[in-house]
C-alpha positions, 0 to 999 in steps of 0.5 A: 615192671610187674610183680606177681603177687602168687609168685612171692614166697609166702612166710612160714607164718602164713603157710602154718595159718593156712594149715590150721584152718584147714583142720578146723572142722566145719560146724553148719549152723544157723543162727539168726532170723528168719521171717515169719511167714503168715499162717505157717507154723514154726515145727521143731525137729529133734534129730537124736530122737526124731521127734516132731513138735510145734516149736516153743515161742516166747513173746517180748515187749520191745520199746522203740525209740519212739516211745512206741512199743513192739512186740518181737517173738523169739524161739526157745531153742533146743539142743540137737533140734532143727526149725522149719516153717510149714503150712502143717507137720505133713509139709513140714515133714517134705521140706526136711526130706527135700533138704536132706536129699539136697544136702547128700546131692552136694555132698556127692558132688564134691 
């Protein structure tokens, strides 16, 4: 004999939780890592102002466990900016065109 797991009848509980993810608007940001790639520049985009800027880094001193010691980069981020790494502010400036219009392509699509 087979059961069907979809043909179960779902709890009130699980139908609300679906419900309420749903409504949950979705906030794309990233957070986290991104590997620095020699001789790019890491340029900032402040999309309320449209202002582009080389963005701020702050270098810190990281002890290994071996008692060596690494040097680790970190961006100051900013409110409303986004990050991009370019060769200069000219392909910078292409890069983020190209991910608008890819961000409108699948918007569309959907």
């Amino acid at each position: 004999m087979k059961i069907i797991i979809n043909d179960l009848p779902k709890s009130s509980h699980d139908v609300e939780r679906q419900q309420e993810e749903r409504q949950v608007p979705k906030e794309y940001r990233m957070d986290g890592r991104i590997r620095r790639r020699p001789g790019h520049t890491l340029f900032s985009y402040n999309v309320k102002t449209g202002e582009w800027k080389v963005a701020d880094t702050e270098k810190k001193a990281v002890v290994k466990t071996d008692g060596s010691v690494m040097y680790r980069t970190q961006v100051k981020r900013e409110d409303g900016c986004v990050y991009i790494q370019a060769l200069n502010l000219k392909n910078a400036m292409k890069k983020m065109d190209q991910s608008i219009r890819n961000l409108e392509s699948s918007e569309n699509r959907l």
